[in-house]
N, C-alpha and C positions, 0 to 999 in steps of 0.2 A: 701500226708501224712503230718500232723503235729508233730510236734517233742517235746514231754511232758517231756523228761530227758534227758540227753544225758555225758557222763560222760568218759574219758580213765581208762583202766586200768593200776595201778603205780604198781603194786605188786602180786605175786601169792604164797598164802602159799604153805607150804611145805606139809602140810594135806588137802590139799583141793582134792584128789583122794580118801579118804575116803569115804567124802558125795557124791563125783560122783559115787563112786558103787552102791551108790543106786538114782543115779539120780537127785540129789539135789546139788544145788547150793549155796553158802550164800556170799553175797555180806554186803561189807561197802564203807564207804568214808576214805579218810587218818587220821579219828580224833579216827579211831577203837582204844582201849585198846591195848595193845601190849599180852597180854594173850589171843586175842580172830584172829588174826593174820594167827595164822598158818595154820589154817581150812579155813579162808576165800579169799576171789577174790577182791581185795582194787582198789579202783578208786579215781580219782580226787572229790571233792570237787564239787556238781553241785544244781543248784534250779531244785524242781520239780514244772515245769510253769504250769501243771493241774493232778487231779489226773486219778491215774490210774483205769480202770475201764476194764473186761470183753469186750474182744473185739476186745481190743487195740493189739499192737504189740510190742511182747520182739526184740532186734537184738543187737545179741553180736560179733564182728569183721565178720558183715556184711552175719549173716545168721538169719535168721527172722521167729520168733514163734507166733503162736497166743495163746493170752494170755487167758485163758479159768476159772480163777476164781481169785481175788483178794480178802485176809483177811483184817478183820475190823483193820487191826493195820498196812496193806503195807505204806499206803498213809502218814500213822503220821511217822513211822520209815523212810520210803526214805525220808522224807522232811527233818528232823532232821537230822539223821546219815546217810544217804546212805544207810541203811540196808535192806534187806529183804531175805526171803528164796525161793528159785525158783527150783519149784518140776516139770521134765520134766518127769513127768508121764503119763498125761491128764486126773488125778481124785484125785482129792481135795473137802475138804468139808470145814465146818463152826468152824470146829474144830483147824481150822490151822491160826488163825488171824493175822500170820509175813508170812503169806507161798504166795507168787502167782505161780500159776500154768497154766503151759502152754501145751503144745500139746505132746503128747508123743513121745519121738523121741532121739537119742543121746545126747550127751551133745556140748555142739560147741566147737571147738578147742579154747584153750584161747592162748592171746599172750600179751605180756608188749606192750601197746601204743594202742591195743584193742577199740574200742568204745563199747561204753554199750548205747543202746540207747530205749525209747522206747516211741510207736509213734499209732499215733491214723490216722484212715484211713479218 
């Protein structure tokens, strides 16, 4: 496996069980606004070494999804900000261009120190 991002988690909002009722995720890097905080899952500060592409592999403290569609806007927001929206539905369309979506299934346990990693086979 190659390793395309890989980042710890520093923080977990206080609303981020909201988006998990319905399966969604929203991640940043620590440069988030402080108004957009509480909803989301903050990690370190990371380079994305290639982009992400259909295929590839989510793994968040060490449980691994496969990534089943990436929006026209993943690649430009995680480079920039760390951001994107991760819908563990497994059906996403062209309509969602912050959203990547992965394989339908739980949400993974999160924890402070967490890796966010994800990685090309």
């Amino acid at each position: 496996m190659i390793t395309k991002y890989e980042a710890k988690i520093t923080e977990i909002g206080e609303e981020v069980e909201l988006f998990a009722e319905e399966n969604m995720m929203v991640i940043f890097n620590n440069t988030v606004p402080e108004e957009l905080r509480s909803f989301a899952v903050i990690h370190e500060q990371a380079d994305l070494l290639e982009g992400v592409e259909a295929g590839d592999f989510l793994e968040i403290n060490g449980e691994r999804f496969e990534i089943l569609f990436v929006g026209s806007k993943v690649n430009e927001t995680l480079r920039d900000i760390g951001h994107c929206t991760i819908a563990f539905t497994g059906d996403c369309n062209a309509d969602l261009p912050g959203t990547m979506c992965v394989e339908k299934t739980p949400l993974p346990e999160l924890a402070l120190g967490a890796e966010i990693r994800i990685l090309k086979a």
